[in-house]
N, C-alpha and C positions, 0 to 999 in steps of 0.2 A: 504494500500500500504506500502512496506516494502524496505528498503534501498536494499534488499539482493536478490530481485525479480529482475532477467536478462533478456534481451531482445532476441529476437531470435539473432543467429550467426550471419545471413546474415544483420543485422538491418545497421551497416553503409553504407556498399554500397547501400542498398533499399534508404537509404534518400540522397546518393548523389546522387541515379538518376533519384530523382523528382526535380533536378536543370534544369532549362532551359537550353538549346545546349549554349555553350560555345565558342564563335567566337575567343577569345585573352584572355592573361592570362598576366598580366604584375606587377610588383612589386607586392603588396599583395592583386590586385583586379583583379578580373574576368570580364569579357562584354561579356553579353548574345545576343546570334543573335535577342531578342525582344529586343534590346535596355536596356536592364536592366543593372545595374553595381550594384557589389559585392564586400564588404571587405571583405577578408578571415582573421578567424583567427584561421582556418584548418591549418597546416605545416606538414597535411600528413606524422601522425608519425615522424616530425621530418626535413620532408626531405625540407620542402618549409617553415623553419624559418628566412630564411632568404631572401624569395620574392618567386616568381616562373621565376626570372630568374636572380641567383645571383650577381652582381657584379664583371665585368670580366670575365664569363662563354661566354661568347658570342661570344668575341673575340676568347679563348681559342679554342670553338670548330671552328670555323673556320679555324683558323691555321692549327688543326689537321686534318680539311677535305682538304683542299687545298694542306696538304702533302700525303693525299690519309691512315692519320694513321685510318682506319678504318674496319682494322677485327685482330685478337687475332693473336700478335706475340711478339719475345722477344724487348721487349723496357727497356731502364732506370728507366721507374714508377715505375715497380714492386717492384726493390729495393729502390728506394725513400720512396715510399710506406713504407713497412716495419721500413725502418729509420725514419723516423717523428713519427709512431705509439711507437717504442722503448725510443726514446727521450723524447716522452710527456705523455708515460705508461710505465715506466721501471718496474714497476709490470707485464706487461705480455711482453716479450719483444719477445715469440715466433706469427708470422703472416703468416696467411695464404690469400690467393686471392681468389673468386671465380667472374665467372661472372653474377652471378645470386645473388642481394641481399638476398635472401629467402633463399639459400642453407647456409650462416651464422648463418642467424638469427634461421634456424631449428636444426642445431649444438651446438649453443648455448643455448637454449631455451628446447632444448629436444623432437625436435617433433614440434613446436609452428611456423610457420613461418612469423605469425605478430609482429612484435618489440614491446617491453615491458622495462619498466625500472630495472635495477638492472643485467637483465641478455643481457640490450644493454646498448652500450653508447651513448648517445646522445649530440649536441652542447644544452651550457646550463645546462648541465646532471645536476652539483650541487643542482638545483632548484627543482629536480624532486622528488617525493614522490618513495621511493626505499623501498625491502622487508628488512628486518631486516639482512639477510644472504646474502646481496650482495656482498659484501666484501669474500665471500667463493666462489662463483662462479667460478669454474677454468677456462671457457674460457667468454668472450662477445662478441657479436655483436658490428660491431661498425657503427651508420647509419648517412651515410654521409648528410650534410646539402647541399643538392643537389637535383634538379628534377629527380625523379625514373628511365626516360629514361636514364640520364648518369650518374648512380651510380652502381654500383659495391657491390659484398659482402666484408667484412675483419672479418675475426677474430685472436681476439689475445686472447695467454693462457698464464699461467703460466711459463706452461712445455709444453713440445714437446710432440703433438698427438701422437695416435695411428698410427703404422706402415700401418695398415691396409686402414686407414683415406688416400685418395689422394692429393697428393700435391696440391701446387698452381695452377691455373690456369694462360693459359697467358693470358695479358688484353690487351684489343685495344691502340690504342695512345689515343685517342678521350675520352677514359670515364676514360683512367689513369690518363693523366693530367688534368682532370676535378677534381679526387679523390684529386690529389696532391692539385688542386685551393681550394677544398671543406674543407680538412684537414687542411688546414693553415690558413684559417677564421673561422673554428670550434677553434683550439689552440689561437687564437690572442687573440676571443672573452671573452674568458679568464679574459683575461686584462684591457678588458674596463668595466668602470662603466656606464650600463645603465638602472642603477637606476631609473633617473628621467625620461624619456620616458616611460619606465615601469608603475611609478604612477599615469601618466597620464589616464588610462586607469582605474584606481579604479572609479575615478567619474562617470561612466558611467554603469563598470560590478560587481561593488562589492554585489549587491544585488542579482545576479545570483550566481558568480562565486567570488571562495575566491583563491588571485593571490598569487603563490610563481616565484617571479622573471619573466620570461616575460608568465610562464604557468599557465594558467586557468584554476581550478577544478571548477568543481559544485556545486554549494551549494546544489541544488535542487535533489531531489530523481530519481533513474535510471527510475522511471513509467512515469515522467514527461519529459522524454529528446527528445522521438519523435516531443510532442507538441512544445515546448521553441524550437527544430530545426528549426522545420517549420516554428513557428512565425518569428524569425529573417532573415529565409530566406525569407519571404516576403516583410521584411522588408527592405532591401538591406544589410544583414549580416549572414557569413555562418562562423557557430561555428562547434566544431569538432564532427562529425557525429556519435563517438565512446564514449559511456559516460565515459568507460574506460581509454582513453587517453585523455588527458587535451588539450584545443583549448590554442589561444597564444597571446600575443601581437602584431598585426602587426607593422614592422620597421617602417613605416608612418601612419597618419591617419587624418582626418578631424573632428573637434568637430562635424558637423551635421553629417557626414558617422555614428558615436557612439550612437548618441541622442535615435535613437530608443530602444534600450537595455532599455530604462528606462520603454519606453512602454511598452516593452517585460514583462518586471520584474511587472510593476503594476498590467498589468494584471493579471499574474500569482498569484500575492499575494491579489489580491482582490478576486479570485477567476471564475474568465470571462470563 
């Protein structure tokens, strides 16, 4: 077995959908309609780093549904939007909207419509294992730290697209100032050191997973990621289905929700 040996395309989605049906999804754990509960430390490319239901999201769409902002017209976000991305990336200070994350991320990326580092950005980004030429990239994706339902595409470039390239799109009220809540706890996070939360986490995955900042690579070989999935999901822990993108810290956690990883790991290394 060889570090370099891939997995079929379709492998992440195949192992999320030998998860149990999914009744509630609340900060970073899952409840199975068998009664099962789940730490995730999936954040779905990015998007559920911060829970699967942010902090103030809640509220926010509410507001927005009870003002009826729920289909694509001209609102404030858009330019908001724009402004917070210029201010915290004067590097690309051109932005474009879309309302389909995927339509970014495939502008960016060349074709590629799954988010990737270097040629997205992500909260946290600092942390993340990047190609050598990131820093050349002329436009990124930028993926919001938000559940997929009320996220949006952005890209920012350099320089001003192609004429040919369509403009903005307009964005609902409901998923712009979601973007706006999403952007401004992506830029705070910035700021805070959370370091020690973070380390908390080595005593448990270091023998799987070797941590940069709150992301989890693999130690173990891509032949070995079906099995180690499966095991921790039986276990009550659902790591990132993608051996390519790094599973995470979740923002809480309980010593025993962790404990099993150790199982996970002995086994693996004794050879079971």
């Amino acid at each position: 077995m060889t570090e370099r040996e891939s997995s079929p395309v379709h492998l992440p989605e195949l192992l999320l959908s030998r998860l149990p049906p999914i009744r509630r999804m609340r900060g970073w754990r899952l409840y199975a309609a068998n009664g099962k509960k789940l730490l995730s430390l999936w954040s779905d490319y990015g998007r559920n780093i911060f829970g699967y239901k942010p902090r103030g999201l809640a509220t926010i769409a509410k507001s927005a549904i009870d003002r009826g902002l729920v289909a694509p017209s001209p609102g404030e976000w858009n330019g908001r939007i724009a402004r917070m991305i210029q201010k915290h990336m004067p590097q690309r200070p051109f932005v474009k909207l879309f309302n389909s994350p995927e339509e970014a991320t495939r502008i960016a990326t060349g074709g590629v419509s799954k988010p990737a580092p270097g040629t997205c950005v992500f909260a946290f980004d600092a942390y993340l294992k990047k190609p050598e030429m990131t820093s050349e990239f002329e436009s990124v994706s930028i993926i919001l730290p938000v559940p997929a339902a009320f996220s949006i595409g952005i890209l920012a470039s350099k320089s001003p697209r192609s004429e040919e390239e369509k403009e903005s799109e307009l964005i609902d009220g409901l998923r712009g100032m979601a973007a706006i809540h999403a952007l401004s706890q992506m830029f705070e996070q910035e700021k805070i050191d959370s370091s020690e939360q973070w380390m908390r986490m080595d005593r448990f995955a270091s023998l799987l997973f070797k941590r940069s900042g709150p992301w989890l690579y693999p130690r173990y070989p891509r032949t070995m990621h079906e099995t180690i999935f499966m095991r921790c999901m039986e276990r009550g822990i659902l790591i990132s289905p993608d051996y390519d993108f790094p599973s995470s810290v979740p923002g809480d956690f309980d010593i025993g929700e962790l404990r099993p990883m150790l199982e996970v790991a002995d086994m693996v290394l004794s050879g079971e």
